[in-house]
C-alpha positions in Angstrom: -9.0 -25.3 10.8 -7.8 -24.0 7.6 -4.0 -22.8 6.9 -2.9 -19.8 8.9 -2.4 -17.2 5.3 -0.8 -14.6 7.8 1.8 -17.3 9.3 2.4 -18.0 6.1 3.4 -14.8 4.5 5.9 -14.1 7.3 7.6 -17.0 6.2 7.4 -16.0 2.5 8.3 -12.6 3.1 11.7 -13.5 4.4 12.3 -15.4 1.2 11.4 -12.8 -1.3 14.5 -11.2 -2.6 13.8 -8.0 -2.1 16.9 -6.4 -2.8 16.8 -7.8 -6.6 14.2 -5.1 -7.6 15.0 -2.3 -9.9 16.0 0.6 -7.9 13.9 3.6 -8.9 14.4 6.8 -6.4 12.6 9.6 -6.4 12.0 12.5 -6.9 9.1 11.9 -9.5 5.7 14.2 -9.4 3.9 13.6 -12.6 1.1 16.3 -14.1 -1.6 13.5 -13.2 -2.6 12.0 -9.7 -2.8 8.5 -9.8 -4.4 8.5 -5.9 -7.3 10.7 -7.3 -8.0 8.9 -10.5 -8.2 5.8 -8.2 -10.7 7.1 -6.2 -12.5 8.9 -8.8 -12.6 5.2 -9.8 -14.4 4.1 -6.8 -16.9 6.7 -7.0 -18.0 5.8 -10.6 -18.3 2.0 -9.0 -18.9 1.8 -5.7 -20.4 5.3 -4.4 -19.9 9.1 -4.2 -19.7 8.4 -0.3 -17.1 5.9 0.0 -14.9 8.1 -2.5 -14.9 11.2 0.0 -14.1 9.5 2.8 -11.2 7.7 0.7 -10.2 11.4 -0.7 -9.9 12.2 2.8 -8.4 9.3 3.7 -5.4 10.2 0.9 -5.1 13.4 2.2 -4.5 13.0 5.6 -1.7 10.4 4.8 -0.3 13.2 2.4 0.1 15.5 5.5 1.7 12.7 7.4 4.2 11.9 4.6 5.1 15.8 5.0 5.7 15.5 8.6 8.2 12.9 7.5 5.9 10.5 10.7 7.3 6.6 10.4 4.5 4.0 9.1 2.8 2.6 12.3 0.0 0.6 12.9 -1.8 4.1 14.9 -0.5 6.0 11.7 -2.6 3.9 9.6 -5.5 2.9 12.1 -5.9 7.4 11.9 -6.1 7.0 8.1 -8.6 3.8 8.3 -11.3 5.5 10.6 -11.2 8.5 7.6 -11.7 5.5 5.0 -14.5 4.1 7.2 -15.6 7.0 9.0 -15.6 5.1 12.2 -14.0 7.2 15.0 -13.8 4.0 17.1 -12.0 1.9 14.7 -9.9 -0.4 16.4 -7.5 -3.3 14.9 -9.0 -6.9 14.9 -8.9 -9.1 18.3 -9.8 -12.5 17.2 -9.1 -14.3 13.1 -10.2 -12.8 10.2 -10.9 -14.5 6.7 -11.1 -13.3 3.2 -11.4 -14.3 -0.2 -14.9 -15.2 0.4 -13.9 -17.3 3.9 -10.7 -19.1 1.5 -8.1 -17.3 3.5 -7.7 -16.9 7.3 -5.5 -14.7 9.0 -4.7 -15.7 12.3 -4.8 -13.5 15.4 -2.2 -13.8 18.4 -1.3 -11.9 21.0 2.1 -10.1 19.8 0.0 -9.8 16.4 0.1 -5.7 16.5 4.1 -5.0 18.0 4.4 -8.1 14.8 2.9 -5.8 12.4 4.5 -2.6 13.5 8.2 -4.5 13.2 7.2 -5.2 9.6 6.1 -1.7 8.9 8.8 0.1 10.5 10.9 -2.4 8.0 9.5 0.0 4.7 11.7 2.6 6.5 15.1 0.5 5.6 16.4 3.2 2.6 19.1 -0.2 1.9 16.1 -1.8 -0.4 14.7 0.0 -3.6 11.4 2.2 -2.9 8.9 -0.3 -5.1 10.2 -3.2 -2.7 9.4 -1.4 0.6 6.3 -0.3 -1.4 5.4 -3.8 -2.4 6.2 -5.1 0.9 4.1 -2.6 3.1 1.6 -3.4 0.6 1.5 -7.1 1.4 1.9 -6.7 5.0 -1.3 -4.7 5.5 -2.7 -7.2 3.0 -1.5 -9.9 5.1 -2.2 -8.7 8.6 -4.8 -7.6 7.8 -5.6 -5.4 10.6 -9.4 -3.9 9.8 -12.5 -5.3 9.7 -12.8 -3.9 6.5 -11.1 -1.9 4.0 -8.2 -3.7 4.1 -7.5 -3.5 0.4 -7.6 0.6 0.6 -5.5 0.6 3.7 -2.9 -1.9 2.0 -2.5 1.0 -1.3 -2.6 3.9 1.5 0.4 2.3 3.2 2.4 1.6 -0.5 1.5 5.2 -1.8 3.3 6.6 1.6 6.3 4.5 1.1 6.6 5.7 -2.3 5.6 9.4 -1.1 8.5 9.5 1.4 10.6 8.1 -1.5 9.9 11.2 -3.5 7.5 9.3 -5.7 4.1 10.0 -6.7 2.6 7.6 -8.8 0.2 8.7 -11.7 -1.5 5.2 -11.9 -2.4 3.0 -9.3 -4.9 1.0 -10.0 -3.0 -2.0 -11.3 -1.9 -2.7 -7.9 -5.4 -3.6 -6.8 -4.6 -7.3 -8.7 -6.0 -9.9 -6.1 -2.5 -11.7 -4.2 -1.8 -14.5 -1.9 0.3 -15.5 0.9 2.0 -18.3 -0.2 3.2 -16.6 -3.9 6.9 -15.1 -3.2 7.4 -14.8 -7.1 4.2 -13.1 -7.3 5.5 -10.8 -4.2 8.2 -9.9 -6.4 6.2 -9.2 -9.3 4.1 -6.5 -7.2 7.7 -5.1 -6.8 8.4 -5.5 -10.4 4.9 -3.8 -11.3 5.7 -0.6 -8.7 9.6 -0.4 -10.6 7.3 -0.3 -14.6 4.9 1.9 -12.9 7.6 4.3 -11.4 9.3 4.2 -15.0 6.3 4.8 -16.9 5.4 7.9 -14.9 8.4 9.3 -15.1 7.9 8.6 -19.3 5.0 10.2 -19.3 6.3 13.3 -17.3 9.1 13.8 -19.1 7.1 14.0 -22.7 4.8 16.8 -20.7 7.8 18.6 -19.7 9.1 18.3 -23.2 5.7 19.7 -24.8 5.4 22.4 -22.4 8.5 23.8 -23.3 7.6 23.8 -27.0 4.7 26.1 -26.4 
C-alpha cells in the first residue's frame, strides 16, 4: 500500500517553524476582492455553475467570520455542501487518494476529533496570521475531508484565518500552487507567500488611498 500522505504531514507539520514567519496583522481591506476575482476565475474555466455555488460558498464563511464562530470541521462541512450543493455532504469514511491516485490519505477512526485539534490550532493568536493561514490551508489539504472540492475547501479555511485576522486578501489565486506532504520548507514557503501577499495588498491599498485623496 502506498505511503500514508496524511500521516505524514502530521509529522511534518510539527517540524515547520511556524513561528519564523513574518508577522503581518491586520486590519487590511483592500479596494479589490481577491475571493471574487478567484471565483470569477473559475467561472471563465470551469463553469458559471460551479462559480455560484463557490460565491455562496464565500459568503457564508464571511458571515461566520462575523460571528467570530471557531474553524471546525461542521463549520467547514456547512460551507462544503454550498461549494457542492450537496445537503447531505458528509466527511470521508474510508482512504482517499489524489494527485491522480499518487497520494493517499489514510482514514482512521479518531481521523475527524484529529482534524478538529489541528483546526482549532489556527485559533493560537501566539503565531503570525499567514502561518495559521498556511497551516489551516495544509491541514484541509492534508485531511482531506471531502470527496471533492478539497482544494476550494483548503482556500475557504485560509481566507477565514486571515478574515478573523482582520485581513482580506486582494489576490488569491497564487495559493492554488499544487503542495505535498512530505515538503516542510515548501509549508513554510506557503507562509512566506501569505506574508508577500498580505504586504503587497496593503501596497496596493495604500497607493489607492493616496490617489483618492488627490482627487
Amino acid at each position: 500500500m502506498s505511503t500514508d500522505a496524511l500521516a505524514v504531514w502530521r509529522t511534518v507539520r510539527r517540524k515547520v517553524d511556524w513561528a519564523a514567519t513574518a508577522d503581518e496583522r491586520g486590519p487590511l481591506r483592500p479596494a479589490a476582492d481577491g475571493l471574487s476575482a478567484w471565483i470569477d476565475a473559475e467561472g471563465r474555466q470551469r463553469s458559471p455553475l460551479r462559480a455560484q455555488r463557490l460565491a455562496a460558498a464565500v459568503e457564508l464563511m464571511r458571515e461566520d467570520a462575523e460571528q467570530r464562530r471557531p474553524l471546525t470541521p461542521e463549520v467547514l462541512l456547512s460551507w462544503q455542501q454550498r461549494v457542492l450543493a450537496a445537503e447531505e455532504l458528509g466527511f470521508r469514511t474510508t482512504d482517499a487518494f489524489a494527485k491522480g491516485g499518487r497520494e493517499r490519505y489514510g482514514y482512521v477512526p479518531s481521523l475527524w476529533g484529529d482534524f478538529a485539534d489541528c483546526l482549532l490550532e489556527s485559533a493560537d493568536t501566539r503565531l503570525p496570521p499567514a502561518a495559521r493561514a498556511a497551516r489551516a490551508y495544509l491541514d484541509v489539504a492534508f485531511f482531506h475531508p471531502f470527496p471533492d472540492g478539497n482544494g476550494r475547501s483548503a482556500m475557504l479555511a485560509a481566507c477565514y484565518v486571515l478574515e478573523l485576522a482582520g485581513i482580506r486578501l486582494d489576490l488569491v489565486a497564487p495559493l492554488t500552487v499544487t503542495r505535498y506532504a512530505d515538503d516542510p520548507a515548501g509549508a513554510a514557503d506557503l507562509a512566506e507567500l501569505i506574508t508577500v501577499l498580505i504586504r503587497a495588498a496593503r501596497r496596493r491599498a495604500a497607493v489607492r488611498r493616496s490617489q483618492q485623496a488627490e482627487l
